[in-house]
N, C-alpha and C positions, 0 to 999 in steps of 0.2 A: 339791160338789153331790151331793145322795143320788136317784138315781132312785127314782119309787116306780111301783110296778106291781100292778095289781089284779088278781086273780079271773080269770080265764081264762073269757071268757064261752063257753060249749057249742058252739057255730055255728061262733065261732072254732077250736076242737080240732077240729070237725070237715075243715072244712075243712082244717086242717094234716095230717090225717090221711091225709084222700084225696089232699093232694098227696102226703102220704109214698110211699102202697100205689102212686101213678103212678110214679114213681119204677125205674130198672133200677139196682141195687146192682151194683157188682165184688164176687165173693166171693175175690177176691186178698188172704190172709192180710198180703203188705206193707202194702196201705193200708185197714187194716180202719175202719168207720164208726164214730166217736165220738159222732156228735150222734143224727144220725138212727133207729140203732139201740139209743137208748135213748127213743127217743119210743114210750110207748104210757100208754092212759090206768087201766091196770091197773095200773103203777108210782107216776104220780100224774095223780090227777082235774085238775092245775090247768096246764094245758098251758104257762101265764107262767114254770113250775119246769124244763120241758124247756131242754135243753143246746143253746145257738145261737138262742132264739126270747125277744125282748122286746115288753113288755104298755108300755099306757098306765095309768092313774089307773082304767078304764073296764072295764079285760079285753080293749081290742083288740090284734091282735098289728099293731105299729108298728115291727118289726126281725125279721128272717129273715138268718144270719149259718150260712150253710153251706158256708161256703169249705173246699179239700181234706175234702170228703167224696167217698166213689169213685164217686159219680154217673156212670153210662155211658150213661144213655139213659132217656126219658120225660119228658121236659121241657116237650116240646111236649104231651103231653097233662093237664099237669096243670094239670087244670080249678081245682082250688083253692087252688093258688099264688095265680093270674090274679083270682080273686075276695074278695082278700084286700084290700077297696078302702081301710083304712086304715094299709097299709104303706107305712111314709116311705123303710124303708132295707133293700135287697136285695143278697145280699155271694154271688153262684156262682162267685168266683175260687179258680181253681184244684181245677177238678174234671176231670171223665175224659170231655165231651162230644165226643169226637172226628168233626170230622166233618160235624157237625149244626150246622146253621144257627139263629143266635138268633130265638127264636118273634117274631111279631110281634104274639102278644098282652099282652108285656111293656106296651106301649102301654095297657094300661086301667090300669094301675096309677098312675094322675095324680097322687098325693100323694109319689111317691117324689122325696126330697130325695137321696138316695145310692143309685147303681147300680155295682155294681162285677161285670166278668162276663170278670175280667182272667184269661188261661193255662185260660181253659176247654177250649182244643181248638175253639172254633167254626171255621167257615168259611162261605165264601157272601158275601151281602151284607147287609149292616145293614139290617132294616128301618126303613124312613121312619117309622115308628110310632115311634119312641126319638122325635119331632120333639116329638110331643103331652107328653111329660114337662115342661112348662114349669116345674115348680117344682125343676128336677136342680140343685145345688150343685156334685154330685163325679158323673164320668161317666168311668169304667176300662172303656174296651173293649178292650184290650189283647191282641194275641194272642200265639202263641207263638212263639219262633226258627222259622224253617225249619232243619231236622234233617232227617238219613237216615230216619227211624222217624214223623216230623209232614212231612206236603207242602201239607195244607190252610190256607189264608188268608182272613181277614176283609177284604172289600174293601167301600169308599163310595164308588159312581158321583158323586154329589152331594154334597160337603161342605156347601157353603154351605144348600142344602133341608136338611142334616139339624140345622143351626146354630141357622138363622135366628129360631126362637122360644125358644131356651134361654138367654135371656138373663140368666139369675139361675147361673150355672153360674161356679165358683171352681177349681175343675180339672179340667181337661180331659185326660185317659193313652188316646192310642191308638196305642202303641207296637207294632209289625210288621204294623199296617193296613193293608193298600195303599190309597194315596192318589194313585196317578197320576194317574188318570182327571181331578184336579182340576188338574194339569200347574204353571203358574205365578201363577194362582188361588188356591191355599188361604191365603195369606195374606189377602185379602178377605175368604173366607170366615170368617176368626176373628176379622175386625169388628164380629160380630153379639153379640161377648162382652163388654161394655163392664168387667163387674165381675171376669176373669181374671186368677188369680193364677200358676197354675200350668198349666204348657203343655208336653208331654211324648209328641212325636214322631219319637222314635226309628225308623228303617228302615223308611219308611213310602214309599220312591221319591220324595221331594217334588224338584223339578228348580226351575231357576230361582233366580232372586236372592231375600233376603229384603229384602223393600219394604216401604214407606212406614206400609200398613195397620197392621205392628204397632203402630207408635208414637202409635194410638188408646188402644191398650191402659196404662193409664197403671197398673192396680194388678200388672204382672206383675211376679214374683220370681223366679220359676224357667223357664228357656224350656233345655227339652231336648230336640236336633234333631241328636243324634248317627246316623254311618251312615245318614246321607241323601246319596248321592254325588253325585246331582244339584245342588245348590246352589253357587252359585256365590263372590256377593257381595255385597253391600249389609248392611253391618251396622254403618253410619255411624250410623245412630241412635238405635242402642240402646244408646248413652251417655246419652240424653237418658230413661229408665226410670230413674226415681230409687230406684224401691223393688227395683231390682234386685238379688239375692241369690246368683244360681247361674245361670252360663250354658255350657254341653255342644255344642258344635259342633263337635267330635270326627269325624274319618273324613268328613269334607260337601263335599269336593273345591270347598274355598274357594282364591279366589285375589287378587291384589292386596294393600295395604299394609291392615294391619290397626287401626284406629283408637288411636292410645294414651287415646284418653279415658276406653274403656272402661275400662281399666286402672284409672283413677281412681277410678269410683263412689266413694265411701263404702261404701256398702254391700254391695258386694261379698263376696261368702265365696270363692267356687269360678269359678274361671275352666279351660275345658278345651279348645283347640283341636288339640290333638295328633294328629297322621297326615293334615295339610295341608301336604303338600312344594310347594306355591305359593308357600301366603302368605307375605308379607314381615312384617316390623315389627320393633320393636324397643321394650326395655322403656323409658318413663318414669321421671321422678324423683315416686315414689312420695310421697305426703301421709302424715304421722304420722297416728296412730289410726286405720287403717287398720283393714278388716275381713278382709282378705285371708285366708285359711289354706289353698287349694289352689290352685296355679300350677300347670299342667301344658302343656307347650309342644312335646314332643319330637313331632321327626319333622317342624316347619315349618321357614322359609325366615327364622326370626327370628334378628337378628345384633346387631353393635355390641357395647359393652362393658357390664356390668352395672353399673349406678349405685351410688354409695355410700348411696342413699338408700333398698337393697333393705333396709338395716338398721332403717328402718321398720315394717317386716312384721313387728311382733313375736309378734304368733299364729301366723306362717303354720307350719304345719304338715308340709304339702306339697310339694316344687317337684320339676318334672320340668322339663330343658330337652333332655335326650338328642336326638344329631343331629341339631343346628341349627347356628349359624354364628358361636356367642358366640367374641370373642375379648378379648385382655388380662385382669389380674389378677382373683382374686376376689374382692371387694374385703372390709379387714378388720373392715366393719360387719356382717358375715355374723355377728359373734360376738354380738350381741344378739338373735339367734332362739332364744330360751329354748326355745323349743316346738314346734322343729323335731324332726321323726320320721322322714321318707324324704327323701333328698337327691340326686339322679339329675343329676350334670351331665356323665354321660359325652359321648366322639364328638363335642367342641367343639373348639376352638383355644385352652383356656385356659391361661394362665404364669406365670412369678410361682410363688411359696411359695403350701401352704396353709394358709388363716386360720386361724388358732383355734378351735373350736368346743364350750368344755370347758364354754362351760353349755349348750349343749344336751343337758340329761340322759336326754332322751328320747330321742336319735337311735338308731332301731334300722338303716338303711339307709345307707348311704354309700356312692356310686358316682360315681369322677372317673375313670374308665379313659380309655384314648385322648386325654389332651389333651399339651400339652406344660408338664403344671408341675415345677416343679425345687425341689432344696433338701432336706434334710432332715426326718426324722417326729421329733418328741422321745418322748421315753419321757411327759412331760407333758402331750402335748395326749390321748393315750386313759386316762388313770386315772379320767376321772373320767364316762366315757362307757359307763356297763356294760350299758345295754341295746341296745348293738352287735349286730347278728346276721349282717350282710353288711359288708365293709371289701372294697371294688375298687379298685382304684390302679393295676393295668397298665397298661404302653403309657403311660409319662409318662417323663421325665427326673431321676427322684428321687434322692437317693444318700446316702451314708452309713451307718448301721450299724442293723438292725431290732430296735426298742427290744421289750427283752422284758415291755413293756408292753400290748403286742400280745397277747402269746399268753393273756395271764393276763384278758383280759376275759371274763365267766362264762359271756355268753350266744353270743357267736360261734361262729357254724356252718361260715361261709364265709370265707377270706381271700387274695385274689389281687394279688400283687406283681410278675406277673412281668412282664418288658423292661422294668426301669429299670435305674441302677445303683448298686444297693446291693452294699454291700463290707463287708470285714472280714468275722467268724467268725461264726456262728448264736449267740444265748445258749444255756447248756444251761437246762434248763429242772427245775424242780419243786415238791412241791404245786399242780400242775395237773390230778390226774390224774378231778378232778369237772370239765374242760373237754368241751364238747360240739362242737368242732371237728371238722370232718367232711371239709372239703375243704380245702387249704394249697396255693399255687402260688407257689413262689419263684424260678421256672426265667428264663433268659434275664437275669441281673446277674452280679455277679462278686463273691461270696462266696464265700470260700477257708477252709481249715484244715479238722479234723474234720467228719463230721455228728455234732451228738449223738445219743446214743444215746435220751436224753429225748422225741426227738422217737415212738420208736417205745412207748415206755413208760407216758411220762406222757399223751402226746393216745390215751386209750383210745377213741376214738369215730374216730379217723382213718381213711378210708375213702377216699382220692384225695390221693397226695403227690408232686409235680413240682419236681423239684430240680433236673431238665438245664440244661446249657447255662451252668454256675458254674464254677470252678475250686477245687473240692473236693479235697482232698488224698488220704482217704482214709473211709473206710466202717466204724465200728467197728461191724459186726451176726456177731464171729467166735463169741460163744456165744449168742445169743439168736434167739428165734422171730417175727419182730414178726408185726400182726395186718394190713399194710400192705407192700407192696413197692414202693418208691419206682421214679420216672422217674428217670433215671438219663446219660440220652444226653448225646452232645456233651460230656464230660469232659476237659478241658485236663489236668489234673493227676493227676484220679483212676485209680490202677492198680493192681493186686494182684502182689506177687511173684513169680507161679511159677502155672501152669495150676492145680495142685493148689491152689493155695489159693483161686484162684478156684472150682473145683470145692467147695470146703470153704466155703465162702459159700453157695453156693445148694443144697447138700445141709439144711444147717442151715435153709435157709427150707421148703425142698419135704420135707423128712426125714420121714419115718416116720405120724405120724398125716395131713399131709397137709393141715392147715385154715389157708387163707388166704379172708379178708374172709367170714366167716364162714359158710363151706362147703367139703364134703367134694371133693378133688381127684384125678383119674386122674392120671400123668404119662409123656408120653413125648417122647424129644428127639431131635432132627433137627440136623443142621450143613445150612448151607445153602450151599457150596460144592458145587456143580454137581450138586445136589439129593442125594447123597449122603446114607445115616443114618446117625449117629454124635452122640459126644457129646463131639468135639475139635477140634482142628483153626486156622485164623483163618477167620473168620466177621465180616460185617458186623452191626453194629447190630441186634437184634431185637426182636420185640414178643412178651411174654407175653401168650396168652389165655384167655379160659375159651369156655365153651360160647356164649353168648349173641354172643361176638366182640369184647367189648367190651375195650379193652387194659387188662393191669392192671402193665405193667412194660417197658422198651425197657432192654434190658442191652446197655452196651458193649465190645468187645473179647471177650468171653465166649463158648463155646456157645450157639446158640438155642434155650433153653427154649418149649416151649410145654406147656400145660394144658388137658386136655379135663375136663371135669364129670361124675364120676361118677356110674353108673345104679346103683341097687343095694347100693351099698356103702358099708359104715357106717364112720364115723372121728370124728376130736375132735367133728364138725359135728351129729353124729346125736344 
């Protein structure tokens, strides 16, 4: 469809004009004006050509589209906004009106089908004027977070007065509105909506159950009612919204067993309840053709065991179940989620081997930490998973040998293995050295023999290495510098010959230029036997630091190194 737009009738430019000159601009270089500071009628006579402003067939202006412009003030005075009587569609989201209460001469604007006036900065109260807009479609009064630097709020004493005539209205956004005032009421109140698709009230203090009213609403798809912690329960029948698409009841201090029907829809996309430690429930055996692609459950009271028929979910995308109550196997229908990308089953009870997952080639997220599952990793279930970027596996029961399949995935940043029991030697590792591995925790198993030396060589991006708590035999770093100083503590096996050669260890790490994780180091060394300074001695377990505090090493049996962060002084780092 081609718009077409005429002639910029005079009247019109005028008016857009003197609303411009009403207008207070930020002269904040960050957020410099793009639309408005290119309106003048010296650049072009046909004001339909200006930046943000659309014309009808006629020359009237029928769209005003000045969202993030640095609007800070005159809003309320401008007289020719307000008399711009053939404006269908008014877009001030996300300007700089800090403060300032929405005019209520927005009210003569009666032709406007779309009002969007979302992260303005208003505060105060809505005027009942928005009521006369009968012919709104789309209505964003949206305001913004409460933050240290914004304390101001948009509130609506009267929901239902401000409803009651907008009945041509398809979404409805007044996300961080306070809405108390309307207590366990506002669901009545958005019975006045008959043709609502979209309903998106977010942090708005709504208390109460959600009831009956909504299930008027028969065209809603999206009902977003996140961080509302007043809310209780009733969402029995919001199974019965057939066009249902996306529903976000996230943080709404929900409580009791939560419908498995809903689960069902058809039409379902996004399901989000996560951060209801109440509610109960448990997943259903899912219908084929599903629409499903976000499950996100973590943080409620949902348990029992996963169906075989999660294998259904072939789009899903998404699933979060972290810290819920899931227990038994996962089951091995999980392998038909082609199109799976974040996998979050940490902090469950689950057991059993894990499934297969080698065509999910999308899978960049993978999180089973804290459960109890057992068995072996092959070297073949990661080869064919390269957009990996996080592998969590702690805190399970795993064992066997870590397939150096693992390390060679291209995109992984993160990988944490530690408290299972994996055994036998590390692979050495090479042609890895394009790996963007950043953090490795393989502490708390029983991996013995060598460390390779690959480890320090090849992962050039290594920035956090946890090895404790293995039984390592020995430490080949007698000529090299790595750019990493591994955890180290709790060594069964690992020892160094003779003080001097442990000396001769950490000389070659702290030597001469100094740059460890990529900055320049002071160093001075303390024994920690009865606070005494020295650099001998037997000494318990210590933590290397830098400036910040943060550890970057715990050496056993050894000298207590510590590291302060050079002022001033220049080395490999500078």
């Amino acid at each position: 469809m081609v718009l077409v737009s005429g002639q910029c009738q005079s009247e019109q430019q005028s008016l857009l004009l003197q609303m411009k000159n009403s207008f207070i601009l930020s002269n904040h270089s960050v957020y410099p004006s793009t639309k408005l500071s290119q309106w003048s009628s010296h650049q072009s006579s046909d004001c339909c050509d200006w930046s943000g402003v659309r014309c009808d067939e006629a020359g009237h202006v029928i769209g005003l589209d000045l969202s993030r412009e640095p609007i800070i003030g005159g809003l309320e005075n401008a007289t020719g906004l307000f008399n711009l009587q053939y404006l269908q569609s008014l877009n001030l989201g996300f300007t700089f009106l800090d403060g300032f209460q929405i005019p209520s001469r927005l009210g003569n604007l009666t032709n406007l089908t779309y009002l969007n006036l979302s992260q303005g900065g208003f505060a105060g109260k809505i005027p009942i004027e928005i009521s006369s807009l009968t012919r709104l479609v789309t209505l964003d009064l949206s305001g913004r977070e409460r933050s240290r630097g914004f304390s101001g709020r948009i509130e609506i004493p009267n929901l239902s007065l401000l409803l009651q005539n907008l009945t041509e209205l398809r979404e409805l956004h007044l996300d961080q509105v306070d809405l108390s005032a309307s207590r366990a009421e506002w669901c009545k109140a958005l019975s006045f909506l008959p043709n609502l698709q979209v309903l998106s009230l977010s942090g708005c203090d709504l208390s109460g159950p959600i009831n009956h009213y909504l299930a008027k609403l028969r065209s809603l798809s999206v009902i977003r009612l996140h961080y509302n912690y007043g809310l209780s329960s009733g969402t029995e029948f919001l199974a019965n919204l057939t066009n249902l698409k996306a529903l976000d009841l996230s943080e709404c201090g929900l409580q009791g067993k939560f419908p498995e029907k809903i689960l069902q829809v058809p039409t379902l996309k996004t399901l989000d309840l996560s951060i209801n430690q109440l509610l109960q429930g448990s997943l259903p055996n899912f219908p084929k053709n599903s629409s499903l692609r976000n499950l996100i459950l973590s943080g409620t009271g949902f348990s029992g065991t996963l169906p075989d028929s999660i294998g259904n979910l072939e789009i899903l995308t998404r699933v979060e179940v972290r810290r819920c109550n899931f227990t038994g196997p996962i089951p091995p229908s999980m392998a038909n989620l082609t199109q799976l990308f974040h996998m979050d089953f940490s902090s469950n009870h689950f057991s059993g081997r894990i499934p297969s997952l080698h065509k999910s080639r999308n899978l960049n997220y993978l999180d089973l930490s804290f459960n109890n599952l057992s068995g072996g990793i092959s070297s073949t279930f990661w080869e064919q998973l390269v957009n990996l970027n996080l592998v969590l596996l702690s805190h399970n029961l795993l064992n066997g040998s870590i397939p150096r399949s693992l390390f060679l995935l291209p995109n992984l940043e993160m990988l944490r293995l530690s408290n299972n029991q994996f055994e036998n030697q590390l692979p050495e590792l090479s042609n890895v050295s394009s790996s963007v591995l950043f953090d490795l925790d393989l502490s708390g198993n029983r991996l013995e023999g060598p460390v390779p030396i690959s480890l320090f060589f090849e992962l050039r991006n290594l920035d956090t290495l946890d090895l404790s708590s293995n039984k390592f035999s020995r430490l080949r770093l007698a000529s090299s510098k790595p750019r990493v100083i591994p955890i180290l503590k709790n060594q069964s096996q690992l020892s160094a010959s003779s003080e001097s050669q442990s000396s001769a260890l950490f000389e070659t790490v702290w030597d001469s230029n100094c740059c460890v994780m990529g900055k320049t180091w002071d160093l001075a060394c303390y024994a920690t036997v009865q606070g005494k300074r020295g650099c001998h001695g037997s000494v318990r377990p210590c933590v290397l630091r830098h400036g910040s505090g943060e550890s970057v090493a715990v050496v056993p049996r050894f000298s207590c190194w510590r590291a302060r962060l050079a002022k001033g002084k220049r080395g490999c780092c500078a």
